[in-house]
Structures are given as C-alpha cells and as structure tokens.
C-alpha positions in Angstrom: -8.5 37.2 -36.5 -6.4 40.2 -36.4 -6.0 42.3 -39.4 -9.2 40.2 -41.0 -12.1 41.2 -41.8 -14.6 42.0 -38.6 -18.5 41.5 -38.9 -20.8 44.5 -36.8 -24.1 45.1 -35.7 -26.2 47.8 -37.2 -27.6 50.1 -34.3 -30.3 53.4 -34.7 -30.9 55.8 -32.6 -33.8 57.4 -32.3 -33.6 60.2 -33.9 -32.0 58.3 -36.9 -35.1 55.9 -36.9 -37.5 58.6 -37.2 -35.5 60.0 -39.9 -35.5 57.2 -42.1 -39.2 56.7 -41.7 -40.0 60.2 -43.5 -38.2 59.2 -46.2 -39.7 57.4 -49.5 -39.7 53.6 -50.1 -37.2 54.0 -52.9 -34.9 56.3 -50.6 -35.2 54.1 -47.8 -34.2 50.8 -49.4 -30.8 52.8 -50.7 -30.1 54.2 -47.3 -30.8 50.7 -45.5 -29.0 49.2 -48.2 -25.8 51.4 -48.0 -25.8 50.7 -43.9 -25.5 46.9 -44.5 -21.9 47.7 -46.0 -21.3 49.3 -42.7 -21.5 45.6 -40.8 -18.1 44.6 -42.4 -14.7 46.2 -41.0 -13.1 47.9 -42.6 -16.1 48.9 -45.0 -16.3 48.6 -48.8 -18.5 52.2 -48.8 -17.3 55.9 -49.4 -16.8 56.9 -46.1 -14.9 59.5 -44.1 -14.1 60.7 -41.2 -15.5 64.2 -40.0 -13.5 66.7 -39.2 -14.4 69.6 -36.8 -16.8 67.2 -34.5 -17.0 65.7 -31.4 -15.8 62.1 -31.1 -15.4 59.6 -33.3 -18.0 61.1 -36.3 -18.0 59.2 -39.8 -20.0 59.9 -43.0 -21.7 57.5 -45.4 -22.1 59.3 -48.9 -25.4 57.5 -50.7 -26.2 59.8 -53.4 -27.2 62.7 -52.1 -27.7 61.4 -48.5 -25.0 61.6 -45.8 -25.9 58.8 -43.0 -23.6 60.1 -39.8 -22.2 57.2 -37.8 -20.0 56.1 -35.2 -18.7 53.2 -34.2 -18.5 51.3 -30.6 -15.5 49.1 -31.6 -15.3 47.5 -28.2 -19.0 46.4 -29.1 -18.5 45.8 -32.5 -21.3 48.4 -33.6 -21.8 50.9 -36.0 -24.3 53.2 -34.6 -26.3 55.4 -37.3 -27.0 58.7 -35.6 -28.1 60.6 -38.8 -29.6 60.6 -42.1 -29.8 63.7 -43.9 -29.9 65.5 -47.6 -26.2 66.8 -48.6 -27.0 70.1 -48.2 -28.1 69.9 -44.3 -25.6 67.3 -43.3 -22.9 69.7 -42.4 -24.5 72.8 -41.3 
C-alpha cells in the first residue's frame, strides 16, 4: 500500500531498556505509551528530526522526556535508543 499507512515494530536497546526501568510506574506507562504511536508510519506524535547527529536521529517529545529513535525502514522498526529528561537529551 504505497502512500498508506505502514504498521512497525517497537525495538529497545539496551541501554534504552535499562533506562526506562529507573524510571517511575507513572513515567513509564507515558513513555511506553508515547512509543506505541511510533508503530504507525507516518506517526501521529510530536516528533522531529535531529539535527547535528549521526544518521538518521529522531525525537519523541512526552512531557518533559525526549525518547531518541531511529528507524530501520527496510525492517519496518523503530528502534528506541534513548530516554532522557529534556534538559540532558541534547547535551
């Protein structure tokens, strides 16, 4: 279906795993909640593209968490690389 509407899978690494496990309950079911918007292309979520990085960086805004992402289009994945606070995402 070209031009449609395409359905992903949700990868972690590890680091982005770990990440997500420090944070509260109530934090945590935001975050995973915000990700599951990822699964459709294109996404109904605030995201952009980063500027300044290397490859193919995007950033989820949820509050004031930044989830950094990038997606394997060939594999139809959206793989979440980073959660972090707004004021260390960029840094």
């Amino acid at each position: 279906m070209f031009g449609g509407i395409w359905e992903y899978e949700i990868g972690f690494t590890h680091k982005a795993l770990k990440q997500i496990k420090d944070l509260d309950r109530n934090t945590q079911t935001k975050i995973k909640a915000a990700v599951e918007k990822l699964r459709r292309v294109p996404p109904q979520a605030d995201i952009k593209k980063l500027k300044g990085v290397d490859g193919t960086v995007y950033r989820l805004r949820e509050g004031n968490w930044r989830v950094l992402f990038e997606y394997e289009h060939i594999k139809r994945m959206v793989i979440v690389t980073g959660i972090y606070h707004r004021k260390e995402a960029y840094q």
